[in-house]
C-alpha positions in Angstrom: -105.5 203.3 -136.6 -105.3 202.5 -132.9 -104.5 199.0 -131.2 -108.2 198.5 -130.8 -109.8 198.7 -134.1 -106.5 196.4 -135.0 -107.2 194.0 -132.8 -110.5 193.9 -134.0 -109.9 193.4 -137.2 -107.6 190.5 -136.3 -110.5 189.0 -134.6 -112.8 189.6 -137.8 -110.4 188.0 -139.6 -109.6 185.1 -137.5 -113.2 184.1 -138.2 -113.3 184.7 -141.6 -110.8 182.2 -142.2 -112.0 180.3 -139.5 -114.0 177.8 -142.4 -111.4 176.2 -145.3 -111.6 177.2 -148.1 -110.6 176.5 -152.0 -106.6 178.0 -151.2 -106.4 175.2 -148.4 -107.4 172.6 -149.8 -105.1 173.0 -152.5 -102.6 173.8 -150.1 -103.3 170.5 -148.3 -103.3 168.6 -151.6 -99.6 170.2 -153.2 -98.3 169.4 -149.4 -99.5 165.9 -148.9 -98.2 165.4 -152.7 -94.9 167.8 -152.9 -93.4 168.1 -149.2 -94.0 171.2 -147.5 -91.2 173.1 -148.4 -92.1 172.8 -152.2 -96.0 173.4 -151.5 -94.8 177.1 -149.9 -95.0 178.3 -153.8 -98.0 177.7 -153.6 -98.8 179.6 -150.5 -96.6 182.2 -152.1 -98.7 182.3 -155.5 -102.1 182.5 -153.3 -100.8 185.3 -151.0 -99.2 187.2 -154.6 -103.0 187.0 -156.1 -104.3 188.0 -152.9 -102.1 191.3 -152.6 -102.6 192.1 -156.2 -106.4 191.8 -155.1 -106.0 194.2 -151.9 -104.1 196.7 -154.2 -106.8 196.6 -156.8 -109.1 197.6 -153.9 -107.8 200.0 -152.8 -107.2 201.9 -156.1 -110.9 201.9 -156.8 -111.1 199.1 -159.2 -113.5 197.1 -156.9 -116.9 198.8 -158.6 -115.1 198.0 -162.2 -115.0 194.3 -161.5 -117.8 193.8 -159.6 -120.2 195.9 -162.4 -118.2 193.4 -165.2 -120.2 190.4 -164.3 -119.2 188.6 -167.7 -115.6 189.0 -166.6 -116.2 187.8 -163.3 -118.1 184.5 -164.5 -115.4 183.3 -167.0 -113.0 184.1 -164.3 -114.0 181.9 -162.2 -115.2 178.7 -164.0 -112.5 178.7 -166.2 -110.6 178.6 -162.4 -112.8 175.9 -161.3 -111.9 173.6 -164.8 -108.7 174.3 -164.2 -108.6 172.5 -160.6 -110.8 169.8 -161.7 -108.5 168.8 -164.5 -105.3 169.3 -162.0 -107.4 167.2 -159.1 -108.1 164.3 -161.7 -104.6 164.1 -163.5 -103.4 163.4 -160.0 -106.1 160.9 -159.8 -105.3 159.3 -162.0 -101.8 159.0 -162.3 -102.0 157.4 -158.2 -100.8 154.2 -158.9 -98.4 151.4 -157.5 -95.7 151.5 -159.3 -96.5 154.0 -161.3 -92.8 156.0 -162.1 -95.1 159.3 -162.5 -95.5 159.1 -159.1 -92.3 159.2 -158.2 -92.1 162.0 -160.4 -94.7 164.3 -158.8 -91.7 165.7 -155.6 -90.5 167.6 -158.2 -92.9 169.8 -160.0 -91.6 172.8 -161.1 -92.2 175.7 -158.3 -93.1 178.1 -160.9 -96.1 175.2 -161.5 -97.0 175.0 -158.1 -96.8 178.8 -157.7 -99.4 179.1 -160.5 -101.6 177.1 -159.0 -102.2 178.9 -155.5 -102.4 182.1 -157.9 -105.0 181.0 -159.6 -106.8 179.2 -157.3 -106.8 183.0 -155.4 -107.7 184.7 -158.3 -110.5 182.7 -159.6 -111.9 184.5 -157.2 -112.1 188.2 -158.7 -115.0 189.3 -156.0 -112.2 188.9 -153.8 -111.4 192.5 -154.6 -115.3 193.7 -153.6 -114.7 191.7 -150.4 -111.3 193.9 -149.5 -113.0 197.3 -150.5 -116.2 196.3 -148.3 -114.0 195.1 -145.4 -111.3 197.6 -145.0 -113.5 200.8 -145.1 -115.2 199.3 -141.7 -111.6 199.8 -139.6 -110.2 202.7 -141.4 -110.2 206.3 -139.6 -111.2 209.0 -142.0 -108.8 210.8 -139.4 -105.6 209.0 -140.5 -103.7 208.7 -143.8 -105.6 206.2 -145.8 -102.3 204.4 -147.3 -100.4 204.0 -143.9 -103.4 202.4 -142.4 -104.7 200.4 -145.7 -100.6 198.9 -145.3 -101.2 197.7 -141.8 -104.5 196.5 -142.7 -103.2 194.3 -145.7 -99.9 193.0 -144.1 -101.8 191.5 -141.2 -104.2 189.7 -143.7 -101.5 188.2 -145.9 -99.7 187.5 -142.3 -102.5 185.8 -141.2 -103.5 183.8 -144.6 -99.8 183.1 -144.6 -100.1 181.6 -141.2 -103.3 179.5 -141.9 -102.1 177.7 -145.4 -98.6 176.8 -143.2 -100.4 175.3 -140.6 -102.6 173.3 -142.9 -99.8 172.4 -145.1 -97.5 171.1 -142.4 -100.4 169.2 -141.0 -100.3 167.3 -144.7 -97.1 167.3 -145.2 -96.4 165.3 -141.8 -99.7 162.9 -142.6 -98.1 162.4 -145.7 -94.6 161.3 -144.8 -95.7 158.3 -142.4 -97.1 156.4 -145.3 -95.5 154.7 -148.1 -96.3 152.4 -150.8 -100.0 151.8 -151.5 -100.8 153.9 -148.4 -99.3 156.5 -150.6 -101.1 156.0 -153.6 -104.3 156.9 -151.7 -102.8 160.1 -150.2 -102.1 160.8 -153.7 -105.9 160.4 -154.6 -107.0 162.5 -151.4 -105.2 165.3 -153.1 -106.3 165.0 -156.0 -110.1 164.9 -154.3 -109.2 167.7 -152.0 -108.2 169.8 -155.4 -111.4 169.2 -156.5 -113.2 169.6 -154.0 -111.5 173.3 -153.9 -112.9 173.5 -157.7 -116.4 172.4 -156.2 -116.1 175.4 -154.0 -115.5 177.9 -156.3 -118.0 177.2 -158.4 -120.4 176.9 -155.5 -119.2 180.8 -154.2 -120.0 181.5 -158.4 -123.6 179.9 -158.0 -124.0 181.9 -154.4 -123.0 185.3 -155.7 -125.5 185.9 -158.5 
């Protein structure tokens, strides 16, 4: 793979991710609610689900899950209920002097780590999306692992990059309020989280 079609596909990508999507709003949510630091489990759990999708792809799976359409629709809404309830629990437990949410710093990692994964995987076309992307920059010259590496580093890299950015932007709006101020940051979250639900189930109604 030359420099070229790399930085091409950097480009491509770029604009791809250009437009926020369900993984950054939740990312914005668990950071505005959990600290930054905390909320990189779920960056972590997105970017696992992500790589597990990219590997899927390139072993051929893509045509099994895309021709399973059953599989693919309970995939996802059962992803989208899933956020809903999460965005509404947090909803609802936004109150002043509430002691759960004093409690909510310290969700378990392995919780929040969960969440980005299957916020990611909800997703399952995300597989069809790799297989029909990657062909377009790899050389049928060139060993197809070596350059399918490169060519899945980068993403992660990149998606990496973009949930940081949107979770320290959270996580700093998030620490200049306190008291009531905080309770509605709390209910942003929860809103954001299901307005990420809101979006999956809008990419379910697009793709059939």
């Amino acid at each position: 793979m030359s420099f070229e079609i790399w930085t091409v596909y950097v480009v491509t990508v770029l604009a791809l991710m250009s437009t926020p999507g369900p993984s950054q709003l939740l990312m914005l949510s668990n950071s505005g609610a959990h600290g930054f630091s905390r909320a990189l489990s779920t960056a972590a759990g997105d970017l696992s689900a992500n790589a597990l999708q990219m590997l899927a792809a390139g072993l051929g799976l893509a045509a099994i899950i895309a021709a399973s359409a059953t599989a693919l629709t309970v995939i996802k809404w059962a992803g989208v209920a899933y956020l809903i309830w999460l965005g509404l629990r947090m909803i609802r437990r936004a109150k002043p002097d509430d002691p759960d949410l004093a409690q909510t710093s310290r969700a378990s990692l392995g919780s929040l780590w969960m969440q980005g994964f299957i916020t990611s995987a909800a997703n399952p076309k995300a597989v069809v999306f790799f297989a029909a992307l990657f062909p377009q920059f790899l050389s049928p010259d060139s060993a197809f692992w070596p350059q399918f590496l490169v060519l899945s580093v980068t993403y992660i890299v990149m998606d990496g990059l973009f949930l940081s950015t949107y979770g320290l932007s959270a996580s700093w709006i998030a620490k200049r309020f306190k008291g009531t101020a905080r309770v509605w940051i709390e209910r942003i979250g929860g809103s954001f989280m299901i307005g990420a639900a809101l979006l999956l189930g809008a990419k379910s109604i697009g793709d059939r």
